[in-house]
C-alpha positions, 0 to 999 in steps of 0.5 A, a space after each residue: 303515462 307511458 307505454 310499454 313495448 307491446 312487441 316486447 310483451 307480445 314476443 315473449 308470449 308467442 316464443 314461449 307458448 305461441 307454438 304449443 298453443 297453436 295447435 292445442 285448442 280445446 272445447 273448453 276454449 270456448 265459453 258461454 255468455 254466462 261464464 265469460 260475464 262471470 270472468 268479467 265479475 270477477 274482475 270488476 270484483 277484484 277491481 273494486 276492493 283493490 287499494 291503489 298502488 304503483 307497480 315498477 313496470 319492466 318486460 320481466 314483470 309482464 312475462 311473470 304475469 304472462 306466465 301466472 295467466 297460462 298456467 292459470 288457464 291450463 289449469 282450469 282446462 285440467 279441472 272442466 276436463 276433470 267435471 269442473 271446480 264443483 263436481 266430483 272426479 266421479 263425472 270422469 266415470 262416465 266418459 269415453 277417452 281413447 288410448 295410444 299404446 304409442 303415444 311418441 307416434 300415434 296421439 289420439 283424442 276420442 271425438 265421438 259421442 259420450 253418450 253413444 253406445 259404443 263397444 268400448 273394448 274395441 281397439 285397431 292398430 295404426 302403423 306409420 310408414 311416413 309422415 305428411 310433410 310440407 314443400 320446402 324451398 331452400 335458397 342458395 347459400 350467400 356470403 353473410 356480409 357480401 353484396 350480391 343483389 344492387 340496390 333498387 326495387 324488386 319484386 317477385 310472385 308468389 303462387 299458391 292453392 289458394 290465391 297469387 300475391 306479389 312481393 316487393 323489397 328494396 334494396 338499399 346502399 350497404 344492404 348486406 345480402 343478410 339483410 335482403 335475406 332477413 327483409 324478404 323473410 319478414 315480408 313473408 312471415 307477415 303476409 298470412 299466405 299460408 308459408 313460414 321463412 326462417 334463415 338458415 346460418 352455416 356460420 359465414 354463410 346463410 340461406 333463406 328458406 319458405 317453408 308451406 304451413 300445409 303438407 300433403 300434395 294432391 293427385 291434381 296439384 303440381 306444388 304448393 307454393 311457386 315463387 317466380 319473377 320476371 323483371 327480378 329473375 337474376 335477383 331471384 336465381 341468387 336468392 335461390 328461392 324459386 327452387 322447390 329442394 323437398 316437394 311436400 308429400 302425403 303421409 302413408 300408414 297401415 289402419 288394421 293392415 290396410 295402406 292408407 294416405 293422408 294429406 295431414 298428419 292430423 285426421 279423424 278415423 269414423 268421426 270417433 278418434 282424431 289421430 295426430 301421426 307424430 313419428 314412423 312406428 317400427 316394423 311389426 310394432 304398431 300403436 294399438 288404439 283404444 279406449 281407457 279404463 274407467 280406473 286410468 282416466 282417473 290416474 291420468 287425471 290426477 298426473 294432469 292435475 300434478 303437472 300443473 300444479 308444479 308448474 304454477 309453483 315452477 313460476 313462482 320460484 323463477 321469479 320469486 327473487 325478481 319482480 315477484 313478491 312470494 305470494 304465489 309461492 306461499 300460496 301454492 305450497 300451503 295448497 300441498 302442505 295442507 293437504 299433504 295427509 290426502 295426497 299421501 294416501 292416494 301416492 302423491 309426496 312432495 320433494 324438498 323443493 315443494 314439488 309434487 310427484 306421483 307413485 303411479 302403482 300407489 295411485 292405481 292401487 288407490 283409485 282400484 282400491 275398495 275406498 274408492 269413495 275416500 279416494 276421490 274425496 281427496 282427488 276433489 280437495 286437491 281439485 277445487 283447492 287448485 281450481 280456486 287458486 287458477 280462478 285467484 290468479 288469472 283473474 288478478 296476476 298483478 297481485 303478486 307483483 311487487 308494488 308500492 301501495 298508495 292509497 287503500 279503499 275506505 272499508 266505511 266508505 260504503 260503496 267503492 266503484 273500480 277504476 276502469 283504467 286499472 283493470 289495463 295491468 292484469 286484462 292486457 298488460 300492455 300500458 305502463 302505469 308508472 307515475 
């Protein structure tokens, strides 16, 4: 048994998602005893009644199924945010959901209460004069390949709000000062003090640069970070990372007219709405923040469920002519030709490449309309029918990988039991099984 590079798998999951994901958690991120023990069913389900097969393991393989499991999970989001696989859109009807008249530089997430009474034809302005951003040091431009730090061992402290750390390297013989560069940046990425260090390349030349992940300076705080040496100061001063090139500030925006400051870009407004301040809004052009119509939460909703239901079938044809079987893709399109007649009727038509896409003045008209109830009748087959498919596909991605079957389950056996190594491919996909 062999073992596949789990830095492999674990790169291409952080560099294609890590960094939207990481600030997108959602309340239907956490679950309950009874639904995670209902995931593991499942599992064990698909487990026991799956034949025996043997799957050509490659990074390509564990990036589709990487891919067909985020896509599943984003898609169930969509669905518990629209009632669940079993109830009806009707259930968003009775929710509150904020708006942004400029979501570009204002998002919004309403937090409060569903159930408080609240004036839902309230709304206030928001107008970003500056974002909040972090303290940036910038190091000194260095010749790539030149040696400008001797080899030995060096060191230098790191100061924060929340603790001090020191750091130390070695520089070896023949160590470039893009090596050192990259050295120190990999010690500080790893080190979870509250930084980020990237290289800067100018094409002969490169800089380290220590970015804080916090932004914002209090009155009482003079920096967020401050990395100084004394045994390594020469060493030190040629990085040129002790020297803080952008002090991190506090954002500044007017709520109704009136200046407010804030050390995030992310804050909540009388514990209602989370705002996320993402760019400066342009004089006497504030974001109007509100509540949604009944009649817009659902288009909105129907936009989501579209969106996901194109990127699923977006997977299938990236990898249909590589490690992919055209299972997935079978599966999602008979999903829109199936239900092309419903779809139709509420704006939704589909391209020649099987893509969906929505005419949102044909889909207000529809869920304005006075078949409200046919409407949403064709929203909920549309709904469970994806619901099901994110269900199938995070549960088994390996389903629709290419593979070579061994042996099958004996249907008149009378009881199979699931092999509990195999569960490895689809639950973590970091051992290669290959005989």
């Amino acid at each position: 048994m062999a073992l596949m590079n789990s830095s492999v798998v674990l790169g291409y999951l952080m560099s294609t998602y890590g960094g939207d994901r990481a600030h997108s958690s959602s309340k239907y991120d956490a679950h309950k005893k009874s639904e995670l023990r209902d995931v593991y069913n499942r599992m064990v389900r698909s487990n026991k009644n799956s034949p025996i097969y043997k799957i050509n393991y490659t990074p390509q393989v564990a990036e589709f199924a990487i891919d067909i499991k985020v896509k599943a999970h984003d898609m169930e989001n969509i669905v518990l945010r629209m009632g669940g696989g079993d109830e009806g859109i009707e259930s968003v009807l009775n929710e509150k959901k904020a708006y942004s008249s400029n979501e570009n530089a204002v998002g919004v997430e309403y937090v409060g209460d569903q159930d408080s009474e609240t004036d839902t034809s309230q709304t206030f302005t928001v107008d970003v004069r500056s974002l909040a951003t972090p303290q940036i040091n910038e190091g000194a431009p260095l010749v790539k390949d030149a040696h400008d730090i001797d080899p030995g061992s060096y060191s230098f402290d790191l100061d924060t709000t929340n603790g001090s750390y020191e750091f130390q390297y070695n520089v070896n013989n023949g160590d470039t000062n893009l090596d050192i560069q990259k050295k120190i940046m990999r010690l500080i990425n790893t080190s979870d003090t509250g930084l980020t260090a990237d290289i800067k390349d100018f094409g002969r030349m490169s800089s380290l640069i220590v970015t804080s992940k916090q932004t914002g300076l209090s009155s009482n705080e003079k920096y967020l970070f401050n990395i100084s040496s004394g045994a390594s100061w020469n060493e030190l001063q040629t990085l040129g990372i002790g020297r803080i090139t952008h002090p991190a500030e506090d954002s500044t925006f007017y709520l109704n007219g009136d200046e407010h400051h804030s050390l995030s870009n992310i804050f909540t407004i009388n514990q209602s709405f989370a705002l996320t301040l993402k760019d400066t809004t342009k004089e006497g052009e504030p974001a109007i923040i509100g509540f949604k119509a009944d009649t817009d939460m659902i288009a909105d909703s129907v936009n989501d469920l579209v969106d996901s239901y194109n990127s699923f079938l977006a997977v299938g044809q990236k990898y249909q002519d590589t490690e992919s079987n055209s299972g997935l893709l079978k599966e999602i399109t008979n999903i829109g030709n199936s239900l092309g007649h419903e779809l139709s009727e509420i704006g939704i038509s589909t391209d020649e490449f099987g893509m969906l896409s929505v005419d949102r003045e044909a889909l207000d008209d529809a869920v304005s309309g006075a078949d409200m109830k046919k409407t949403c009748h064709n929203i909920n087959m549309f709904k469970s029918a994806l619901h099901r498919e994110a269900e199938k596909s995070s549960t088994n991605p390996m389903r629709y990988v290419k593979k070579l079957t061994i042996e099958y389950r004996n249907p008149n056996a009378g009881k199979n039991f699931p092999a509990v190594y195999a569960m490895s491919p689809y639950s973590g996909m970091l051992v290669d099984l290959q005989l």
